[in-house]
C-alpha positions as CSV (number, residue, x, y, z in Angstrom):
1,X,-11.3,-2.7,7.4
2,X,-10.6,-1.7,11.0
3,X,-6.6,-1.2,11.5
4,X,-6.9,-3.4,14.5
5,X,-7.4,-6.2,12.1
6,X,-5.0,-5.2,9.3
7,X,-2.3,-5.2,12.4
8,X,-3.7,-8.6,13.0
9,X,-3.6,-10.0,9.2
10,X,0.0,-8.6,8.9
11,X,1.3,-10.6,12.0
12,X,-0.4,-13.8,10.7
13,X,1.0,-13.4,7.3
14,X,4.3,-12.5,8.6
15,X,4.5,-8.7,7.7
16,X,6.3,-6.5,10.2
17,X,4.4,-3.7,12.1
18,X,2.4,-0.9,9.8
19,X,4.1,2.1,9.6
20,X,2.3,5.1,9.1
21,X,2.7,6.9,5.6
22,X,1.2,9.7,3.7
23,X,1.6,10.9,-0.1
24,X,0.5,14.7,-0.4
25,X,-2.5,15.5,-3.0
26,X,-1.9,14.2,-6.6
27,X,1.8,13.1,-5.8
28,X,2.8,10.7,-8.4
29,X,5.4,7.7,-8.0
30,X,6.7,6.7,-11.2
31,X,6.9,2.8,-12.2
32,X,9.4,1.0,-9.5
33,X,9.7,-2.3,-8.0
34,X,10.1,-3.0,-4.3
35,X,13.1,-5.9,-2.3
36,X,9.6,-6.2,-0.4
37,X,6.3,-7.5,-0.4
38,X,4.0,-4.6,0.7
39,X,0.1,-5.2,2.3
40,X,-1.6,-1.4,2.8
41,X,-4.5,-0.1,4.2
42,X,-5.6,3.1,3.2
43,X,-7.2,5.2,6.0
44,X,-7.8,8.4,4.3
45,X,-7.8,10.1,0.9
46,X,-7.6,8.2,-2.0
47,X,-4.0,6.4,-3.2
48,X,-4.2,4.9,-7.3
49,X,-2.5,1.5,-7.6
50,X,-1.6,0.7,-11.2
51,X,0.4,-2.7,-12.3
52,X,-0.2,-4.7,-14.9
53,X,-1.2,-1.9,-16.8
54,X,-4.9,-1.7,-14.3
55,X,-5.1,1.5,-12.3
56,X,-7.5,1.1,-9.3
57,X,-8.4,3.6,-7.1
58,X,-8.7,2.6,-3.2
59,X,-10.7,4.5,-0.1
60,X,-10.1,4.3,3.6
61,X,-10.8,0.2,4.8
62,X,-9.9,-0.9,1.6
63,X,-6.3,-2.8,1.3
64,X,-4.0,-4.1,-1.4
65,X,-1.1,-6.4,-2.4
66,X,2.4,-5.3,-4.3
67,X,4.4,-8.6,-4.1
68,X,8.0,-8.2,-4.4
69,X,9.7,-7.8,-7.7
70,X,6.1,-6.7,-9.1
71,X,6.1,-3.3,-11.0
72,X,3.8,-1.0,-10.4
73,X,3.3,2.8,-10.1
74,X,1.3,5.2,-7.2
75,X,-0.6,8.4,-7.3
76,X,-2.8,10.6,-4.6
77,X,-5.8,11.8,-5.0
78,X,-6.6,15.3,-5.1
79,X,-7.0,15.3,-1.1
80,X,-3.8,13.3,-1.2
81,X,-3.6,9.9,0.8
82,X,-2.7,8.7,3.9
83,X,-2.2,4.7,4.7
84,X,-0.2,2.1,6.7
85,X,2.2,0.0,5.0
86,X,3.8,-3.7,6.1
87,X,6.2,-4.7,4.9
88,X,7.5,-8.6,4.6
89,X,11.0,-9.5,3.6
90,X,11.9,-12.3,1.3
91,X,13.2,-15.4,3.2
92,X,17.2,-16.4,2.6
């Protein structure tokens, strides 16, 4: 996936604008939850998403899901990992 069209799936899923982030190589985040649901595309490295126990790995053009409240943990690859991130905030 293009960034063009994750920029496009965030506004019609009503994420705010993807802000550019990076995690340097084999930088772990422990277990945490987020007040947000997050939508990232990965555009270089490799970033580990594990919740529910599953660790996936995922490339540049691929892009995942953390909904809000869901816990889960992050790690870079050796190369460490560089992606944009929406966020949505809960409604209320």
């Amino acid at each position: 996936m293009e960034a063009r069209d994750f920029a496009a799936i965030l506004k019609a899923e009503g994420f705010a604008e993807a802000i550019p982030r990076s995690l340097a190589a084999g930088m772990e985040t422990p277990l945490h939850i987020h007040g947000f649901d997050a939508k990232v595309l990965v555009t270089g490295g490799e970033f580990t998403l594990t919740k529910d126990g599953i660790a996936t790995t995922h490339r540049p053009g691929d892009m995942f899901n953390v909904p809000l409240g869901h816990l889960h943990a992050e790690r870079a690859g050796p190369a460490g990992a560089e992606y944009l991130a929406g966020r949505r905030q809960p409604m209320g």
